[in-house]
N, C-alpha and C positions, 0 to 999 in steps of 0.2 A: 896418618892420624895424629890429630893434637894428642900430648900427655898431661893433662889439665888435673893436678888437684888427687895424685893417685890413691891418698886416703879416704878422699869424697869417693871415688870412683868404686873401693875397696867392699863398702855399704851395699847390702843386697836388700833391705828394707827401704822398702817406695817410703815410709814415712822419714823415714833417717836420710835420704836423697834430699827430700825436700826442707826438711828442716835444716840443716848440713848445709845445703845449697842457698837457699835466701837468707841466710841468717850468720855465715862465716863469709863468705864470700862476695865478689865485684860483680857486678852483671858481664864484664868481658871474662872472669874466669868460671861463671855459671856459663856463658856461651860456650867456653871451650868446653866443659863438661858438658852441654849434652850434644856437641858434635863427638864427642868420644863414645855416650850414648849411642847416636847414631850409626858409629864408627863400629861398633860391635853389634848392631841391630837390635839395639833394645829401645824398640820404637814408642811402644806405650810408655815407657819410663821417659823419653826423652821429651814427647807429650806433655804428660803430667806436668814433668818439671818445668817443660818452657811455659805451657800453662800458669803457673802457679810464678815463675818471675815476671811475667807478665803484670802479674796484681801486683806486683811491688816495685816494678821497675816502667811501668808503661811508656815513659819515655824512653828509654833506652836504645839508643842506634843496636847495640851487641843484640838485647834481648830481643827487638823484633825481627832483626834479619835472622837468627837463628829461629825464631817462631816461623817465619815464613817457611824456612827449608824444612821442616820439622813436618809443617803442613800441607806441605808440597806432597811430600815425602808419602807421608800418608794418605795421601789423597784428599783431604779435606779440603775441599777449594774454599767453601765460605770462610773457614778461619786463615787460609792463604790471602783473599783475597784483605780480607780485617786486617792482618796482619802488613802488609804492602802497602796499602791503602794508608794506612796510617805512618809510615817508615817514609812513603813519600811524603805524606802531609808535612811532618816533622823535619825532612832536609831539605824538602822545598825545592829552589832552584838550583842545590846542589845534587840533586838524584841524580843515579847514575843512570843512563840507559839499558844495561843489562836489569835494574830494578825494574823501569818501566816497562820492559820486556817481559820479564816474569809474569806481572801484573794481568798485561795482554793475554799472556796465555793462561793464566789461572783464570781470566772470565770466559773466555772463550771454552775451559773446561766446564766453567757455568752454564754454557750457553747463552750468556748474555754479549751477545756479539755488537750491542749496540754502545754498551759501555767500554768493550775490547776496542772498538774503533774510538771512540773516544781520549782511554788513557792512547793509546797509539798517537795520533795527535797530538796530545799534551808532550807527548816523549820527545815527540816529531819538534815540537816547537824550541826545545833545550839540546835535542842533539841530531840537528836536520840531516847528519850522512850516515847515522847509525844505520847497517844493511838489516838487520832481525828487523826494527822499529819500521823503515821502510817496505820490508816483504810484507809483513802483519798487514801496514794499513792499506800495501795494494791490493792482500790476497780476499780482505775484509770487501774492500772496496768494487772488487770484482764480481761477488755475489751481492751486491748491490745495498750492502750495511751501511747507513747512514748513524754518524756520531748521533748519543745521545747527550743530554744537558751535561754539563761541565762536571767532572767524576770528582776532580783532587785538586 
C-alpha cells in the first residue's frame, strides 16, 4: 500500500478529506491518498474524493486513472466507463492497452457490447499483439457483435 500524506490520511472528517486533499495537495499525491483509501476499504471516502479532484483536476492522467480504479472497484461502470473514456481521450496515442482493456470490459459490464468491440478495435489498432485486446475482440466477435461508431 502507498503511504501518501499520513496526516491527510489521519482526518476522519469526509469534509476535512476533501478540503485537505484538493486544496494542500498534487493530483499524484491526492492519487496516492485515495489508493490508501482504497487500501484500507474506505470506499465511499475514496469516492467522494476522487469525485471531488475530478472537478479540479479533470485533466489529470493521476486523477483519472485512480477515478477509474475507484469505479471499477465499486462497481459503477458508467463512471468507469466516463472516467477511461476520457484518460484515453487525453493520452491519445499513448494509451496503454491494459487501459484499453479495462474500458472493454467496463462496457461489456454495461452491456454495451457494441461499443466494447469497438474500443477493442481501437486498442487493436495501437497495440495489434496485446492477447486480453485480441481475446475481447474474438470473444466479442464470436457471438456475432459488430463495432459500433467510433467510441474515443
Amino acid at each position: 500500500m502507498l503511504h501518501a500524506a499520513p496526516a491527510f490520511l489521519a482526518k476522519t472528517s469526509y469534509s476535512a478529506l476533501l478540503t485537505s486533499a484538493t486544496q494542500e495537495l498534487s493530483p499524484t499525491k491526492i492519487r496516492q491518498s485515495i489508493a490508501d483509501l482504497v487500501g484500507q476499504n474506505r470506499l465511499t471516502e475514496a469516492d467522494a474524493l476522487s469525485h471531488e479532484a475530478m472537478q479540479r483536476f479533470p485533466q489529470s492522467e493521476d486523477i483519472l486513472v485512480i477515478r477509474a480504479l475507484v469505479t471499477q472497484v465499486r462497481q459503477d461502470w458508467p463512471a468507469a466507463s466516463t472516467a477511461l473514456e476520457k484518460l484515453i481521450a487525453l493520452q491519445g496515442h499513448a494509451a496503454q492497452a491494459v487501459t484499453w482493456g479495462q474500458w472493454v470490459r467496463v462496457l461489456r459490464c454495461m452491456g454495451d457490447d457494441a461499443r466494447a468491440m469497438t474500443a477493442a478495435a481501437q486498442g487493436l489498432a495501437t497495440h495489434p499483439k496485446h492477447p486480453e485486446l485480441q481475446e475481447a475482440f474474438s470473444a466479442l466477435q464470436r457471438v456475432g457483435i459488430a463495432p459500433a461508431l467510433k467510441v474515443a
